[in-house]
N, C-alpha and C positions, 0 to 999 in steps of 0.2 A: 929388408927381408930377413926373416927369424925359419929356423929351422925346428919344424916340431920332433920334438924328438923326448919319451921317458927320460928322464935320470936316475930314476928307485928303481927299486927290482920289482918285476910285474910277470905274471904269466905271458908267455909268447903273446898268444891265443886275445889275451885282452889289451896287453901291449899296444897291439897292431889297429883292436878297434878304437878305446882312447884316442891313437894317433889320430884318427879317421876324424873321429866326432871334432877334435881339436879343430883341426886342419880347417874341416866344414866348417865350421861357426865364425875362424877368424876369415877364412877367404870370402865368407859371402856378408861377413856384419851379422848373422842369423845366431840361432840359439838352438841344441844339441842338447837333446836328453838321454842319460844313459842309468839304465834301470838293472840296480844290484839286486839279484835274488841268492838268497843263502843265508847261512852262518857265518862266523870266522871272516866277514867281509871287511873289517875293519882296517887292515893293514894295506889292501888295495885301495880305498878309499882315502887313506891318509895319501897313498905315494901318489896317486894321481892329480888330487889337492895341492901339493908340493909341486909337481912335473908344471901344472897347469898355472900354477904361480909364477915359476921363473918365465916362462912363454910367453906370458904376460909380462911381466915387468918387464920386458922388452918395448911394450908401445903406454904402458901405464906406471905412474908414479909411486901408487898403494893399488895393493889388489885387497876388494873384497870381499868376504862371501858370510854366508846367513845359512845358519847348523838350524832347523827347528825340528822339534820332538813334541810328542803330547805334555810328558811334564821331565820332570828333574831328577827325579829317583827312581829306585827298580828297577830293571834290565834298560831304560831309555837312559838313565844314568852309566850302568856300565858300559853301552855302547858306542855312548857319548866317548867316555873316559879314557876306553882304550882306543879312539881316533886322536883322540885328544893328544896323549901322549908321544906319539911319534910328531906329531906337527911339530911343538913345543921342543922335542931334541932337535928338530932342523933347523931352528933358529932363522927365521930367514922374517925379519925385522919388517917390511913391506907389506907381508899378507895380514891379515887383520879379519878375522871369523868372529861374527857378532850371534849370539847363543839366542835363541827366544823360541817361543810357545804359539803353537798353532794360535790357540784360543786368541793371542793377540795380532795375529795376522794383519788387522788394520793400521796398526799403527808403525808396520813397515812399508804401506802404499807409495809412500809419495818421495821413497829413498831408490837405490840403483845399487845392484850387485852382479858384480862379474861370475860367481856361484851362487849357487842356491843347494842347499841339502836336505831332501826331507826323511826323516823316518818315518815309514807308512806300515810299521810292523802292526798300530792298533788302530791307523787312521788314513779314512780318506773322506774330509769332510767337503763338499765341492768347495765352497765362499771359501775356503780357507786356502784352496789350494788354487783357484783362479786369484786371487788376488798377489800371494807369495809369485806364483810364478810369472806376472807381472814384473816383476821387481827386475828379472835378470833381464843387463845387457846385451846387446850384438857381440857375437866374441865371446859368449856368454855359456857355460854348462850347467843343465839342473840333475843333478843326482835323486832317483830316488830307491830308496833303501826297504825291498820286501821281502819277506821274510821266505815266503815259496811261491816265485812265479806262477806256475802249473797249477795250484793252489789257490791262488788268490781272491777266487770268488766266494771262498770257506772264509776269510777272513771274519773275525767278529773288532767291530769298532766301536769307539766312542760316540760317534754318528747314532751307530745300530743305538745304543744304549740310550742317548736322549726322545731316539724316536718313540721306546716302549711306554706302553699306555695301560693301566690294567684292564683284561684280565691278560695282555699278550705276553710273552717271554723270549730273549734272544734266538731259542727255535723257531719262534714265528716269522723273524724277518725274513725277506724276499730274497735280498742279494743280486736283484734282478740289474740297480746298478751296476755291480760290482765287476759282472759279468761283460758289458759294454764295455765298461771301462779295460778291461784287459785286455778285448778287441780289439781298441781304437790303439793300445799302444802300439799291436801288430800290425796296424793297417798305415800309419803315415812315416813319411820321409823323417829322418833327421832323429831317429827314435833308435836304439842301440839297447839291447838285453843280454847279459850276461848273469849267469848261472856260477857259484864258488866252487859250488859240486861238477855239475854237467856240461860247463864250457857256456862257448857261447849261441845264445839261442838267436838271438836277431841280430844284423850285420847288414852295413849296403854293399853293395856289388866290387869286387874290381879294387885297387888300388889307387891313392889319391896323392897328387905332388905336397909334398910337406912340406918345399919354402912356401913362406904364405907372408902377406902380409895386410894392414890392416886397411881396408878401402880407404881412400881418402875421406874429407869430409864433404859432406853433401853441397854442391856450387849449388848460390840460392843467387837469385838477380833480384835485384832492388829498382824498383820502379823508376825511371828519370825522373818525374814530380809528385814528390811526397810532400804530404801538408806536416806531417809527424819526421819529427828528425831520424836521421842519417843512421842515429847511434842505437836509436831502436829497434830499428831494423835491421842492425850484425850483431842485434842481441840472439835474433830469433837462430833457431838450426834446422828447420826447415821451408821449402818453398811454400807449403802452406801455409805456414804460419805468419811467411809474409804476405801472403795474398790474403790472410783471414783480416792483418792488422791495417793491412791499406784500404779495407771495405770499411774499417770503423774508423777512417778518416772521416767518412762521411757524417761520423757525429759534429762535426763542426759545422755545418751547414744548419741553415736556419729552419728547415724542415721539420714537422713532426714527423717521428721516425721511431721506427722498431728494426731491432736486426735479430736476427736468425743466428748463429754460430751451434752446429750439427757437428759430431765427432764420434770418431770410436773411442772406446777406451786407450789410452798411452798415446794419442795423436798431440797432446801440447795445449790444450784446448783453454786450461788455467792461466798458463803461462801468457798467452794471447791477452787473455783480460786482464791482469797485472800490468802488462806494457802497454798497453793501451791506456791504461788509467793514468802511467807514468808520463807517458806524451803526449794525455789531453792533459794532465796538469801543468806541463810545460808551456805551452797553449797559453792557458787559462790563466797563469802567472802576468801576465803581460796586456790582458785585458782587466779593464777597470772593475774594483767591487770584490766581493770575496763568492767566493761556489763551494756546494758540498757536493761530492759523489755518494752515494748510498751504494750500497754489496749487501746481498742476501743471498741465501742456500737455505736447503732443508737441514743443514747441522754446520756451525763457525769449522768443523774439519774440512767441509768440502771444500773450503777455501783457503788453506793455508795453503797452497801454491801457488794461488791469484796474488795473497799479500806477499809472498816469497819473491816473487817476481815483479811485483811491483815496488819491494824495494833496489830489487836486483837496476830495474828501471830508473829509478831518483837517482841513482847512482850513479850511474851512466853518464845521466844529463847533467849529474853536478848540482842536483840541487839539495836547495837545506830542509832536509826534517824530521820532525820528533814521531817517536811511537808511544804514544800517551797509552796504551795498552795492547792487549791480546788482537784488539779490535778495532782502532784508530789510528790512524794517521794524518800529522797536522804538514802541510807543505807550504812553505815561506811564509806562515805566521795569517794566509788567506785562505787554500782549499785543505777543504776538508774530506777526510775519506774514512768511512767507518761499514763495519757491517753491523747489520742488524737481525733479530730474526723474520721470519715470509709477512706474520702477522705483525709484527710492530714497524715496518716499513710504512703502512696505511694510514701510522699514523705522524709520520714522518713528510719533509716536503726536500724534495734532493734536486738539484738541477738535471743530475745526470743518475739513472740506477740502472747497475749491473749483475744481471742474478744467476746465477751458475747454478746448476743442476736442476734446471727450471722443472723438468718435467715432474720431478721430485714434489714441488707445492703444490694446492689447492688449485685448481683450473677456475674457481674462484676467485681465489686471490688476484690470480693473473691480470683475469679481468678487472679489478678493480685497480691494480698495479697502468692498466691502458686509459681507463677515465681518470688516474691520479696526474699522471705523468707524461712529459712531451718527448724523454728521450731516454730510450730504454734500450739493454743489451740482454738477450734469453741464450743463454748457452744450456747447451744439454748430449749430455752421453747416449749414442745410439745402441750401442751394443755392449754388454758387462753388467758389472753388480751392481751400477748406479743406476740401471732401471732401460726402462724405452724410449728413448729420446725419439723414433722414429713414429713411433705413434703421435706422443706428443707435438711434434712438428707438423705431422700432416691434419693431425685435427686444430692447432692449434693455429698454423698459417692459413688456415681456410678461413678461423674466424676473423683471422686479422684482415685476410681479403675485404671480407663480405660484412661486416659488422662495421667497423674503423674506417677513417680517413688519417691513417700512418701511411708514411713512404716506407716503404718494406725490402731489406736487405736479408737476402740469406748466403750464404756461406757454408759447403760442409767441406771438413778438414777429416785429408784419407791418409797423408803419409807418418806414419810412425817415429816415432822419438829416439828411442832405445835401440831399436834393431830397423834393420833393412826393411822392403816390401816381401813380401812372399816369405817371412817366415814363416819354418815349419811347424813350429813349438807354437805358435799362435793360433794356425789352421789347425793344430788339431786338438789343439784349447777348448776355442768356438767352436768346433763339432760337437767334440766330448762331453761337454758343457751344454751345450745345444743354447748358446748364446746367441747365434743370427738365425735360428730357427724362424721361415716365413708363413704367414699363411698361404692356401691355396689362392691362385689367382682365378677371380671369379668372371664368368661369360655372360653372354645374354640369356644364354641357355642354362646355367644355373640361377639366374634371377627370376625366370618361366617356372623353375621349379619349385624356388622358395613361395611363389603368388599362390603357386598351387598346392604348397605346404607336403610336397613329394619328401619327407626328409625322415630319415630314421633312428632312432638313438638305441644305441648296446653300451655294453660293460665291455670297455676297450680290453681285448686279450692283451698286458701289458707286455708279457715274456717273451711275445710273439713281434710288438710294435717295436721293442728296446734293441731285438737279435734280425727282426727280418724285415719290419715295415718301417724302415725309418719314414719315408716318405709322410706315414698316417704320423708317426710319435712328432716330425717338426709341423704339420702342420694344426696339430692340438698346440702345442707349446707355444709357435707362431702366434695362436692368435690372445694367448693371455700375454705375449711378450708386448704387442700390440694392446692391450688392455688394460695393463697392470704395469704401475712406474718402479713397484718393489717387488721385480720377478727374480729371484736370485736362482742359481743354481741348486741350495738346499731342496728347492721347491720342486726341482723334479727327481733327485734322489729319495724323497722322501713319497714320493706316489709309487717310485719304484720298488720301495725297500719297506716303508712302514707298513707293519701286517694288518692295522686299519685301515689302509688309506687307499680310493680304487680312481678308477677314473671313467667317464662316460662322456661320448661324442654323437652329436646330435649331425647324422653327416646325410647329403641328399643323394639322391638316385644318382648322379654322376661321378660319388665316390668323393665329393668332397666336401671336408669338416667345415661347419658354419659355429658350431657352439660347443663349447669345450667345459666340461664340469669337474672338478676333483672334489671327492665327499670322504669325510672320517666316519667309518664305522663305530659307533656310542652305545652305550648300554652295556646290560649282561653286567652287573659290577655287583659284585659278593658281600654279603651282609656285613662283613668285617670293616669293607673299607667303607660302604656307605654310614656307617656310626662314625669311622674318621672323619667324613666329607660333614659331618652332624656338627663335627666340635671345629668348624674352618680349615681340616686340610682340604689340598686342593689335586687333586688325582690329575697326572698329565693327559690330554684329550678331553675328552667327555667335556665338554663343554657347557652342553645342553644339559644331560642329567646334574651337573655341577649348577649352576643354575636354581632348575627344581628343587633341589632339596637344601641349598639354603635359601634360599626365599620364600620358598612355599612348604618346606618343613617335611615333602613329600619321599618317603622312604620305598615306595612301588615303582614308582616312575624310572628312578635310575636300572631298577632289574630287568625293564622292555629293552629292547634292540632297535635302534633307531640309527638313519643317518643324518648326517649334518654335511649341508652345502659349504664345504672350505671355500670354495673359488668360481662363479660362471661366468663366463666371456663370450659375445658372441662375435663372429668376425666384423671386424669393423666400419665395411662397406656396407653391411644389411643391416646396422643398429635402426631399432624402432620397426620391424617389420614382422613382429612376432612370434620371430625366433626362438628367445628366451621364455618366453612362456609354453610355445610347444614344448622344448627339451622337458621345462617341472611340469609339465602333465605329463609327458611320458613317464618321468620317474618317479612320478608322485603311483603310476600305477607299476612300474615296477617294484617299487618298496611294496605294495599290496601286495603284487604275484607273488614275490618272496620270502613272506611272513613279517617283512619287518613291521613294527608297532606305528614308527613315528617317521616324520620328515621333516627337515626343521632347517636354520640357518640361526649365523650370529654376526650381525653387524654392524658397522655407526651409520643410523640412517640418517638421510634427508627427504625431504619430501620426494622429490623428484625418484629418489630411489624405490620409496616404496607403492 
């Protein structure tokens, strides 16, 4: 038992909440956010960086944490500099603060930090900041560092600045984000706001016992007859993840066979496929003949914790093998295990393939991945930046149903890696984020109305949907979440904030959304830059007029006002019922009502599509 307590000199006033956040996160495994608003923050920041180290090093050996900033220089450098320097006089050899850059946000996914510090004086880009805050542990504090709370929906970012388009200008953006988001800080558990100037703004209730200490480790029970060794299974550190790895015992039985593995984001879901590969090679060592396993994803990154873990795996069991590269693995001189990309697997013949971020590939491929092959593992992220895994699953186990003769295992993995259940840094992630955003759940009596084509489409009031109708904004969201495998966060900031970009919902007499559209406002673009677009620059948006005038040379067309379909979706239980073509008649006569010239889209088609 460790006694939270400051050691730096700290305002009373924030002292006491520090303690609080502290205390929370290590009594419950959860994660405590506490949001700097002011100037002159920097010296509170450092001592509680320090306070928050030694507390730790009470249950950890090295503590770490992750400083990111938009860049390196100009006031994000001096901010840096002067935190910097008081760390570096405490001397305290264990903490270890790794410096890096929103923009590379990804290539801290698949690491763990006991802090996280963001500077949001010019940024809040979502992807950037769902994935970073991923990163922190149970036990865990995220700092973020604003410049005027009360303020904060004035803010101009880096965000704002990619999104402009000509003829728009950082006055044009919405902010319509911005304004949620400062909401949502107010609105959930485990969230702490402190003011340099005005004290402190947000705080939980009452007083909290300050010996704490760190839950134990999660008791996982290992099944009495496992076909997969002993050692694999006290690899895993959660109960799901044993229960996910004794369902892919079932690869060893003589079945044609497909399995299902369904997860949230941070549930372990790589980790699984890695040890599993490690224990069927174990297996497979000992039967006659040599085997290859084949691994594919939508990008060789998704799976650097599948191979991470499957060496973790060989290891374990003691066995011998080489890494002939980024992407191969040779095990006792018989099986083989490599990844490849979604399309060069087809042309490949594997005993066993494991494809991670399935939802991610071609529903093409897939299909041909099921006429290629007799034993296959489909993992996929339901919820996060890797896309819809739950879409994916539901359309996709249907075909496996009713198309195939596979024996069919599915598997979803709920319990979390990093931190406990019911974190509150996580709920209000996914709200904020609008990452588990559902569609409406549809009756009999909305399918009466779709036959009868009772449905209506408007220019979704956004300002209105973002501050008071959540209800309407998750179930537009819901159903491209459902529709679409690369729905990221950006994607709803940017219908909220881009001064081109709107949104329309095609919703039925019972008030619920069946079809969701976001379109970028095109045209109006000034003789100046259309001579630029003349010699191959390429104006951000405009798509369409971009298009026109270098291919067809035409200098009129770019100066009409047209919209351009970014995204439609229709809910996913009335796909083929004529939905989507109501919605572009209706707004094919809205764009008339409205003066605009043109209606258009831009896409990679296939037949089927168009």
């Amino acid at each position: 038992m460790v006694m939270v307590k400051v050691d730096y000199e700290l305002p009373e006033d924030l002292k006491k909440l520090f303690e609080k956040a502290v205390a929370n996160s290590i009594k419950h495994n959860h994660r405590q956010m506490i949001v700097i608003s002011g100037d002159n923050y920097e010296k509170y920041l450092s001592r509680m960086v320090l306070s928050l180290a030694k507390i730790l090093y009470n249950f950890k050996t090295v503590v770490n944490g992750l400083y990111v900033t938009e860049d390196y220089y100009g006031d994000f450098l001096d901010r840096y500099s002067k935190f910097e320097e008081e760390i570096v006089s405490a001397d305290l050899p264990y903490l270890k603060i790794l410096r890096g850059k929103y923009k590379n946000s990804k290539e801290y996914m698949g690491r763990t930090f006991d802090f996280l510090i963001l500077d949001m004086y010019k940024s809040l880009t979502p992807d950037d900041l769902g994935r970073l805050i991923g990163t922190v542990a149970g036990g865990g504090i995220i700092f973020l560092l604003i410049k005027d709370f009360e303020k904060f929906e004035e803010i101009d970012t880096t965000f704002h600045e990619h999104l402009l388009t000509p003829p728009y200008t950082l006055k044009d953006v919405k902010k319509i984000f911005e304004k949620r988001f400062k909401r949502k800080l107010m609105e959930y558990d485990g969230i702490y706001i402190y003011d340099t100037r005005k004290g402190v703004i947000k705080d939980i209730q009452g007083d909290i016992e300050k010996d704490v200490v760190f839950p134990e480790k999660r008791k996982i029970v290992i099944p009495e007859k496992t076909k997969f060794s002993e050692r694999i299974y006290m690899t895993s550190y959660t109960q799901d993840q044993i229960n996910a790895i004794n369902v892919l015992e079932n690869l060893l039985n003589e079945e044609k066979s497909a399995f299902l593995i369904i997860a949230d984001r941070g549930r372990g879901k790589s980790a699984v496929l890695g040890l599993c590969i490690a224990a069927l090679s174990e297996i497979l060592l000992g039967r006659k003949g040599s085997y290859s396993i084949g691994i594919t994803s939508p990008t060789i990154e998704n799976v650097e914790t599948l191979f991470e873990f499957l060496e973790i795996g060989l290891k374990k069991l003691k066995l011998d093998y080489k890494k002939t590269s980024k992407r191969k693995i040779i095990v006792g001189n018989k099986l083989f295990v490599e990844y490849n990309r979604p399309v060069e697997v087809l042309n490949k013949k594997y005993d066993y393939l494991f494809i991670d971020e399935a939802a991610g590939i071609s529903i093409n491929v897939l299909y041909e991945y099921l006429r290629k092959y007799k034993k296959l593992v489909f993992a996929s992220t339901i919820h996060g930046y890797e896309g819809a895994g739950r879409s994916f699953s539901i359309r996709f186990l249907k075909y496996l149903k009713e198309k195939t003769n596979f024996k069919i295992y599915e598997y979803k993995m709920k319990e979390p890696i990093r931190y406990s259940d019911n974190d509150p840094i996580e709920k209000w992630l996914f709200d904020t984020l609008l990452l588990d955003a559902e569609p409406a759940q549809l009756d009999s009596n909305d399918l009466q109305l779709i036959d009868q084509k009772k449905a209506n489409l408007y220019k979704i009031p956004l300002e209105n949907w973002f501050e008071k109708e959540e209800d309407k904004l998750k179930q537009f969201v819901g159903i491209y979440i459902l529709a679409h495998y690369q729905n990221r966060p950006n994607d709803i900031a940017m219908i909220a904030d881009a001064p081109h970009h709107d949104g329309f919902a095609l919703e039925l007499e019972s008030g619920k959304i069946v079809t969701s559209i976001q379109v970028a406002y095109e045209g109006s673009i000034p003789d100046e830059t259309i001579n630029r677009m003349l010699k191959d620059y390429k104006p951000k948006g405009n798509i369409i007029p971009d298009v026109i005038v270098k291919h067809f040379r035409n200098t009129d067309f770019p100066k009409l006002r047209g919209l351009r379909i970014v995204r439609i979706a229709t809910h996913p239980e009335v796909h083929r019922r004529g939905l989507g073509s109501i919605a572009l008649e209706k707004l094919s006569d809205w764009v008339k009502a409205n003066g605009y010239n043109w209606l258009g889209s831009g896409f990679g088609a296939t037949g089927e599509l168009v």
